[in-house]
C-alpha positions as CSV (number, residue, x, y, z in Angstrom):
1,X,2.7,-76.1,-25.0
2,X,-0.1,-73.2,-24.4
3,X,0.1,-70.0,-25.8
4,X,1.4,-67.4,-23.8
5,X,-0.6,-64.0,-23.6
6,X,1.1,-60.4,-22.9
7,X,-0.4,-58.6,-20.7
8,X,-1.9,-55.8,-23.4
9,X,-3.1,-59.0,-25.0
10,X,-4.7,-60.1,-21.9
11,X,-6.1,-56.7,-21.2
12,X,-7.8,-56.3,-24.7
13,X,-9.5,-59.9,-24.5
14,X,-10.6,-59.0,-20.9
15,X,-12.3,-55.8,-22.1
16,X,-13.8,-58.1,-25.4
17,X,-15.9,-60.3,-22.7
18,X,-19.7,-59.9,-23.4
19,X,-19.8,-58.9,-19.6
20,X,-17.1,-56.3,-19.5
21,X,-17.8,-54.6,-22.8
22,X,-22.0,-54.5,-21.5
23,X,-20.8,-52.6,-18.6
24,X,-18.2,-50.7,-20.4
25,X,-20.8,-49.2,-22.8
26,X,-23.0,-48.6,-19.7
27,X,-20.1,-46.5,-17.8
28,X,-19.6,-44.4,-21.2
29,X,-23.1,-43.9,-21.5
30,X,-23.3,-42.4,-18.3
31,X,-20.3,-40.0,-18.4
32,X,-21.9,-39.0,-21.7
33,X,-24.9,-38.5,-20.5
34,X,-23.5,-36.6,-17.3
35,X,-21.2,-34.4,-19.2
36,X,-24.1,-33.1,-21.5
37,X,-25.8,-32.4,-18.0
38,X,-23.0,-30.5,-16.6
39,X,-22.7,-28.7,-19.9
40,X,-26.2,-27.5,-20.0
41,X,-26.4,-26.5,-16.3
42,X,-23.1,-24.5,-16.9
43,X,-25.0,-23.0,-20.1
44,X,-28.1,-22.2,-18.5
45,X,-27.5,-22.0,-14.9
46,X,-27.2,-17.9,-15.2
47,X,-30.8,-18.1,-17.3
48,X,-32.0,-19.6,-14.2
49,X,-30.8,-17.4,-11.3
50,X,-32.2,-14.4,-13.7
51,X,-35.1,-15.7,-13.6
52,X,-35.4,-17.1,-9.7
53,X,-34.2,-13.2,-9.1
54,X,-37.1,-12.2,-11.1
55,X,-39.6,-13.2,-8.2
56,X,-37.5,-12.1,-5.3
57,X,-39.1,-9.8,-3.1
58,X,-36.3,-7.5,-2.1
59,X,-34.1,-8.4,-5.1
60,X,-31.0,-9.3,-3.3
61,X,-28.8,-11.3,-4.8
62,X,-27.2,-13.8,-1.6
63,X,-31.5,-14.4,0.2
64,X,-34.6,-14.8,-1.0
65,X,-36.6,-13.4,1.3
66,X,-40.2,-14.0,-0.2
67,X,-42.1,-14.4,-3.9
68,X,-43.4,-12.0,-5.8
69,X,-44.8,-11.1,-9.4
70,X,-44.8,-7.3,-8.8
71,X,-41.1,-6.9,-11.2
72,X,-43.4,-8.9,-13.6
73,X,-46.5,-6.7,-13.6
74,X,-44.1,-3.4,-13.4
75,X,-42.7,-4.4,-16.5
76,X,-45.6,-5.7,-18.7
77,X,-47.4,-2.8,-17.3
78,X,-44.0,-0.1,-18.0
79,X,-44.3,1.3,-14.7
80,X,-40.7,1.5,-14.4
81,X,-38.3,3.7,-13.0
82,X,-37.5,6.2,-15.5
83,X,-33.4,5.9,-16.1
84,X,-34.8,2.1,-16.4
85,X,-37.7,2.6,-18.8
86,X,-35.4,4.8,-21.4
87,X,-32.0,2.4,-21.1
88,X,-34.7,-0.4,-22.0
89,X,-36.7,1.9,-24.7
90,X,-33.1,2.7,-26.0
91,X,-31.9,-0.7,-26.1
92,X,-34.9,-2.1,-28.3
93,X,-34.9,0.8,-30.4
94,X,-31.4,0.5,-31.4
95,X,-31.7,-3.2,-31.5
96,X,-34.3,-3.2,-34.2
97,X,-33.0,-0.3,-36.6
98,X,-29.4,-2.4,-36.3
99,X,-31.1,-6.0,-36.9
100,X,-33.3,-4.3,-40.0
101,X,-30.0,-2.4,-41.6
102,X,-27.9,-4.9,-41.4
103,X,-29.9,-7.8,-42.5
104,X,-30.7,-5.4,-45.2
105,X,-27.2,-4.4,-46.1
106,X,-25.9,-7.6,-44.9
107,X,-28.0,-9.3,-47.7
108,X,-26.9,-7.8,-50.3
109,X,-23.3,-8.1,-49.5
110,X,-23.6,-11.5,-49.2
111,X,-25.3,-11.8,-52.7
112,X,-22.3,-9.4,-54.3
113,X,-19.5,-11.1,-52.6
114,X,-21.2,-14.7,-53.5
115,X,-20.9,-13.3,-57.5
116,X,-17.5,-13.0,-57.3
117,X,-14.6,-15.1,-58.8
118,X,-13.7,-17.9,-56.7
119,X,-10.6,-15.9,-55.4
120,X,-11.8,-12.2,-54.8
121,X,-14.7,-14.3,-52.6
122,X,-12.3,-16.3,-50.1
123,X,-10.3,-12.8,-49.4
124,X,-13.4,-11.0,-49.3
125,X,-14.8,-13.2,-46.8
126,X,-11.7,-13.4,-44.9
127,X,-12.1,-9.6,-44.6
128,X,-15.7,-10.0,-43.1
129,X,-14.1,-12.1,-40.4
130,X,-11.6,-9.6,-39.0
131,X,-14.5,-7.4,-37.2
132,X,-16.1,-11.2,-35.9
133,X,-12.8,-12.2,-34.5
134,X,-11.2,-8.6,-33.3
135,X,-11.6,-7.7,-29.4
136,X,-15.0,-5.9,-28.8
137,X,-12.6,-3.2,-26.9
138,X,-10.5,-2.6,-30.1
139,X,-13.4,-1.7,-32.0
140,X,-15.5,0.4,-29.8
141,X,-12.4,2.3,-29.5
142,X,-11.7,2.5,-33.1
143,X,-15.2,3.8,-34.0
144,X,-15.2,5.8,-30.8
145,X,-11.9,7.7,-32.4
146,X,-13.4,8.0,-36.1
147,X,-17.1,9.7,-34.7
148,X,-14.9,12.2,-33.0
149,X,-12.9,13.0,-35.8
150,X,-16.4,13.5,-37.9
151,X,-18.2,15.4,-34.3
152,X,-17.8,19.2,-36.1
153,X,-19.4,17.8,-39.2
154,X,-21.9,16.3,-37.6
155,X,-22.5,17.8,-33.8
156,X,-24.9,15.5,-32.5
157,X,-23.5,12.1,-34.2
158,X,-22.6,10.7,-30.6
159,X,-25.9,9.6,-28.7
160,X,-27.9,7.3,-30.6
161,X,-27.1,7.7,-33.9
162,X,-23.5,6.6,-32.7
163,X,-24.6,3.7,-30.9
164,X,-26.8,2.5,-34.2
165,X,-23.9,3.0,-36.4
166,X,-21.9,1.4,-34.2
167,X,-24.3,-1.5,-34.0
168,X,-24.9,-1.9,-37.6
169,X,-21.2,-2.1,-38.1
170,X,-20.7,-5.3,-35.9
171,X,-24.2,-6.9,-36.8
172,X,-23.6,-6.9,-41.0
173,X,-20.5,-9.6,-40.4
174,X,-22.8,-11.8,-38.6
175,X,-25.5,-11.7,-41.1
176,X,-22.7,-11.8,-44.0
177,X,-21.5,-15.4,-42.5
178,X,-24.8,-16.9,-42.0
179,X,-26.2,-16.5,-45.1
180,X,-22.9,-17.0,-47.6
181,X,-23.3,-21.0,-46.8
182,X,-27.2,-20.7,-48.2
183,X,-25.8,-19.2,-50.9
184,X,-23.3,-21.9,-51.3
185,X,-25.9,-24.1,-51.4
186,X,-27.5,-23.0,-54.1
187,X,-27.3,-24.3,-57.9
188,X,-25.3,-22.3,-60.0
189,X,-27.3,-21.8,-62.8
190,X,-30.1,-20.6,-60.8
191,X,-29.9,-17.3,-61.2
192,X,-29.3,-17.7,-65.3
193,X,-32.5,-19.9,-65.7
194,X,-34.7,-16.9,-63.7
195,X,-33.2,-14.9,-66.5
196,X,-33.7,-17.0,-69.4
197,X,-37.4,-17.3,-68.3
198,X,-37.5,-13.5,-69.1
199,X,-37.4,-12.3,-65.3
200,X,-35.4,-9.2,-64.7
201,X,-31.9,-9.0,-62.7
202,X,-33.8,-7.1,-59.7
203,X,-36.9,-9.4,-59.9
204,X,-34.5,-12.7,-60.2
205,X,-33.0,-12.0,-57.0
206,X,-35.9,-11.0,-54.7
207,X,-38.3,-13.8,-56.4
208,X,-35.8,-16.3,-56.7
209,X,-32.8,-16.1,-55.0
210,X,-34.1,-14.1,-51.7
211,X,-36.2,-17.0,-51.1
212,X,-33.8,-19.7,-51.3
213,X,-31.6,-17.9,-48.9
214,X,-34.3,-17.3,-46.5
215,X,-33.4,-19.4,-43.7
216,X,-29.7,-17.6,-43.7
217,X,-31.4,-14.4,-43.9
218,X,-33.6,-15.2,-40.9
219,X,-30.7,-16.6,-38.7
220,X,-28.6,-13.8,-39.7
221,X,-31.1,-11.4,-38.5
222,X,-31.9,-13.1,-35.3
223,X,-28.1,-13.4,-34.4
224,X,-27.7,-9.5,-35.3
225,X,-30.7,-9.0,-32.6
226,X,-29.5,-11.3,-30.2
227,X,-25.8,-9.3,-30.4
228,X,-27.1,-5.6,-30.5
229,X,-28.9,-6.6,-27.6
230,X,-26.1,-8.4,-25.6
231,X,-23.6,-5.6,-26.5
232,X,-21.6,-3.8,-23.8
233,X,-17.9,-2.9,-24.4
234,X,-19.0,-1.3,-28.0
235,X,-22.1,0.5,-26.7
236,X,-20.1,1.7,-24.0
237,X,-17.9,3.6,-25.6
238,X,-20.0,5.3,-28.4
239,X,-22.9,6.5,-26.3
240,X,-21.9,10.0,-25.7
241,X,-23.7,12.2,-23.7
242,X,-26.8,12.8,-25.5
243,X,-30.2,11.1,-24.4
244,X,-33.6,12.0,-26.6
245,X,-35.6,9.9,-24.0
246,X,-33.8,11.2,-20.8
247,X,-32.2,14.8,-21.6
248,X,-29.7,15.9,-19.6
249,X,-28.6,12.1,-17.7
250,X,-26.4,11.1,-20.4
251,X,-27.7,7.6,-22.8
252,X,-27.5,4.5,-21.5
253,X,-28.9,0.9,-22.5
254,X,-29.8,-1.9,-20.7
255,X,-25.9,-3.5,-20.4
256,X,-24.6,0.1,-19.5
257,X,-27.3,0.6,-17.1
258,X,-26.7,-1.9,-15.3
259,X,-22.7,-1.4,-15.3
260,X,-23.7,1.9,-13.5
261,X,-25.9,0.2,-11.2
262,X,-22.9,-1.9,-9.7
263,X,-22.2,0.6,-6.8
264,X,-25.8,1.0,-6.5
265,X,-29.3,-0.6,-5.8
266,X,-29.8,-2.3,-9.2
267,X,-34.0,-1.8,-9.9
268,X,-35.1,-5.2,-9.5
269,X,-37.3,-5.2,-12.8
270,X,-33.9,-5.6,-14.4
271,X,-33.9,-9.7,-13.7
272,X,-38.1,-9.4,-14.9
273,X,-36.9,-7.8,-18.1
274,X,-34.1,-10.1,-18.7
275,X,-36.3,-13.1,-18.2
276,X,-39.1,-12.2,-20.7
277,X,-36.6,-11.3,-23.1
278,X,-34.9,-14.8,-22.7
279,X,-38.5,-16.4,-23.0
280,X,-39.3,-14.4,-25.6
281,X,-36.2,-16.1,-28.1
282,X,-36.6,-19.4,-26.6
283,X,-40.2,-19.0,-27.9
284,X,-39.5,-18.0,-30.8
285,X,-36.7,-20.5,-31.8
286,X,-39.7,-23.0,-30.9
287,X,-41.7,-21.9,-33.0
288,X,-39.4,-21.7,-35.9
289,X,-38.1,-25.2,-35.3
290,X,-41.9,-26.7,-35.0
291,X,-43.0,-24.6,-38.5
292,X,-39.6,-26.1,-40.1
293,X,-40.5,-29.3,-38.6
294,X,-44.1,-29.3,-40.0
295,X,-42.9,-28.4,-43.5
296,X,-40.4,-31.1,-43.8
297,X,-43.0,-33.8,-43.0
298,X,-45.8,-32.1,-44.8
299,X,-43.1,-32.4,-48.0
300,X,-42.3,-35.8,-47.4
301,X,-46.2,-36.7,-47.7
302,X,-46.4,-35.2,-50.7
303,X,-43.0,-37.0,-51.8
């Protein structure tokens, strides 16, 4: 009397054939494959129309009517329109003060809040989370409201010094989260054995802890970049209407100079600018992956 098969059973020993299980892997290695191609065009797609824009010859947005490399040269060469030249001036500026105060300040947070007993460190980093995960809008609005409640103590606080506040205030979370898991990382009794070797508190942290952290630090401070520079609802809403590079037509960066170029002819350097400055990270990225590269196998040499 033969054995009778269900038909899951007869399903799972069809799909256990050499054959079917060969082709099987090759039809999820394909989807896998594919997805992680979709992904990445949906990822980088906008990267590429920047850029393809970059060499437009009329800069519009639905024909390319020829190539160029005049946006290029224009902007290498800062022979820019002038509302364009001080959004950009203003957006680097305020970029790099941000990024160097709030890695700075963001540091040493991070150091104090990793001191803490187990307890007062979870809330406290909870706390640092609420300005990462609140809407952009709520908090452009709520600093907005608190530099107009200080504007008679300090008149000209909207402007830049606003928008670098502003931007320090949103950057120091970021830098606060990616160096705390460094920090976790390190051996407790680090810090005790710098002192027991007779090096001071303020010399045991820059000598010895500093450099463990490093890595965080650097991340930290290239995601605080990376946001200043990406920032429009904040910026927005704390620029006021004073402009040290451009008196009199109110301060703008690069993401609210383009906002106010929607109803307008946008300068075409724009897509140049926006290209060099996405070559300019993938760059550097490369070059921090190949350096962290080269020390990992020049260790395991030594090893």
């Amino acid at each position: 009397m033969g054995v009778r098969h269900s038909v899951p059973s007869r399903l799972v020993l069809f799909f256990r054939r050499p054959k079917v299980e060969k082709v099987m892997k090759s039809l999820v290695s394909v989807f896998k494959y594919s997805f992680f191609a979709f992904f990445m065009f949906l990822m980088y797609m906008p990267i590429f129309i920047i850029a393809i824009q970059s060499f437009n010859d009329r800069g519009l947005l639905y024909r390319f009517s020829g190539f160029t490399f005049d946006y290029w040269i224009n902007v290498l060469t800062f022979n820019l329109d002038p509302d364009l030249m001080a959004a950009i001036i203003t957006t680097l500026l305020v970029a790099f003060i941000a990024t160097l105060i709030s890695t700075v300040v963001g540091t040493i947070a991070a150091i104090g809040i990793h001191a803490l007993p187990k307890k007062k460190r979870q809330q406290m980093v909870i706390l640092n989370q609420v300005p990462i995960l609140n809407a952009d809008i709520i908090t452009g609005l709520s600093l907005m409201f608190i530099f107009k409640i200080v504007v008679d103590l300090f008149p000209n606080i909207f402007g830049l010094p606003s928008l670098i506040v502003a931007h320090v205030f949103f950057c120091i979370p970021y830098v606060v989260l990616s160096i705390m898991p460094k920090l976790a990382e390190l051996d407790e009794n680090l810090y005790d054995a710098a002192l027991d070797l007779y090096c001071k508190p303020k010399r045991a942290i820059t000598r010895v802890i500093i450099p463990a952290i490093m890595p965080g630090i650097f991340t930290g401070m290239l995601i605080a970049f990376t946001m200043s520079i990406d920032d429009f609802l904040i910026s927005f809403f704390n620029t006021g209407s004073y402009d040290p590079f451009n008196a009199g037509l109110g301060l703008n960066n690069i993401s609210t100079y383009i906002y106010g170029s929607v109803n307008r002819q946008m300068a075409p350097e724009v897509y140049a600018y926006n290209t060099i400055l996405s070559l300019g990270v993938i760059l550097i990225l490369a070059f921090v992956y190949i350096r962290s590269a080269y020390k990992n196998r020049k260790h395991e040499q030594k090893i």
